[in-house]
N, C-alpha and C positions, 0 to 999 in steps of 0.2 A: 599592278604597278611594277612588283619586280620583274615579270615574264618581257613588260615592255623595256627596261632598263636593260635588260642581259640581250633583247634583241638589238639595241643601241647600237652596247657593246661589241657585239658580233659583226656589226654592220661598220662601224669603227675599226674594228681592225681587218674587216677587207679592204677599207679604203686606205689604209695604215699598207695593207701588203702590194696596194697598187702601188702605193707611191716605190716602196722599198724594189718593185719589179721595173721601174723606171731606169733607177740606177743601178741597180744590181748585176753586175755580169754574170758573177756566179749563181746559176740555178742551183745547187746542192744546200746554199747558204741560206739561200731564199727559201727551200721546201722546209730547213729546220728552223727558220724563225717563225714558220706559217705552224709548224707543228707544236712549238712553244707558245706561240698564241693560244691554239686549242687545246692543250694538256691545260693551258692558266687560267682558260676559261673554263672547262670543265671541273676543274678544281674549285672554281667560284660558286658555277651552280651546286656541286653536292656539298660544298660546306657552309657559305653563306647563307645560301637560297635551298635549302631543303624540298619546299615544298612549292618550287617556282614553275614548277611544271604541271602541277594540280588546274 
């Protein structure tokens, strides 16, 4: 159940970073909100969900 929630999640904020590549002019802007997404996600998995990759 969580393995499929954090894939949600994942899949939510690519659709989150299409939108944001829509309007975004700035590409530098765009690569560091894409990379804040993944540092907040990986933060989720190892302290939330410990064992969500089992």
């Amino acid at each position: 159940m969580e393995n499929s929630l954090l894939l949600l999640q994942c899949f939510m904020a690519g659709v989150m970073l299409k939108k944001f590549s829509m309007k975004e002019p700035n590409r530098r802007s765009l690569f560091r909100k894409k990379n804040a997404i993944v540092k907040q996600w990986l933060k989720i998995r190892r302290g939330k969900y410990p064992n969500a990759m089992k």
